[in-house]
C-alpha positions as CSV (number, residue, x, y, z in Angstrom):
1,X,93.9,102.6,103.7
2,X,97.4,104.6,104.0
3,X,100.2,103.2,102.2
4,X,103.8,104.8,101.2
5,X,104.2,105.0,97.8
6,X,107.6,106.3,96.9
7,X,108.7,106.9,100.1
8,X,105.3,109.1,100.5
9,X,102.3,108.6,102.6
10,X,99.0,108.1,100.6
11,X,95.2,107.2,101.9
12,X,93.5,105.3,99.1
13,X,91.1,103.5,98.1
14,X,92.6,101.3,95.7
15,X,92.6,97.2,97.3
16,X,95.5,96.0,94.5
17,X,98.4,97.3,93.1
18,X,96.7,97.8,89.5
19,X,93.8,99.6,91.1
20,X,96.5,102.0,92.9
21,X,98.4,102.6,90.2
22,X,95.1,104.4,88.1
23,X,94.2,106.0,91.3
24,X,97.5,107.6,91.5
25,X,97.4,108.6,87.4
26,X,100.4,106.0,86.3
27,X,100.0,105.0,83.3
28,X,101.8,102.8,81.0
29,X,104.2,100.0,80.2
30,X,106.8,100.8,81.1
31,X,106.6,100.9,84.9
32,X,108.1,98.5,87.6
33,X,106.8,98.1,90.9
34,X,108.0,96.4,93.9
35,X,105.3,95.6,96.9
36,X,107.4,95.5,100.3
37,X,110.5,95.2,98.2
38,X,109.6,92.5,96.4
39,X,109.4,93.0,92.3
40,X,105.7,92.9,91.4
41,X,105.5,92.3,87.6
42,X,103.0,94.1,85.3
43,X,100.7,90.9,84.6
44,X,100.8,90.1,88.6
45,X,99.1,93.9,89.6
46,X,95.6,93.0,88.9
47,X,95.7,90.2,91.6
48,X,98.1,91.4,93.9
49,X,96.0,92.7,97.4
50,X,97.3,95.3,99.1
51,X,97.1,95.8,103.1
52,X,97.2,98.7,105.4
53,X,100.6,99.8,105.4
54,X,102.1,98.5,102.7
55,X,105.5,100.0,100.7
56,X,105.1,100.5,97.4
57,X,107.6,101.9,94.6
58,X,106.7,102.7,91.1
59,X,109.4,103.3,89.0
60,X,109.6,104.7,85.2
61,X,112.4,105.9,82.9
62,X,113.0,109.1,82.3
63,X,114.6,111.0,79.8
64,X,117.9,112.7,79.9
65,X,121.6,112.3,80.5
């Protein structure tokens, strides 16, 4: 299915937002998403479906100043 993930257009196979986020390599803890602008928290992206066309942003910190 195609989704935009950060703004970027992705076909994938993933079907929830955990699934995407190992198809896409992001990895750990530390990450926030949002699904359609709505905050998705970590222990809610295992059950959380996705749909053709959905917005998704993934977020982590970064280092620096």
């Amino acid at each position: 299915m195609k989704l935009t993930v950060n703004g970027e257009t992705h076909e994938v196979t993933a079907v929830t937002l955990a699934g995407l986020l190992a198809e896409l390599d992001y990895e750990g803890g530390w990450l926030a998403t949002a699904l359609n602008g709505e905050v998705v928290p970590a222990r809610e992206r295992s059950g959380c479906r996705l749909a053709e066309g959905d917005r998704i942003e993934i977020l982590s910190p970064m280092k620096g100043g």
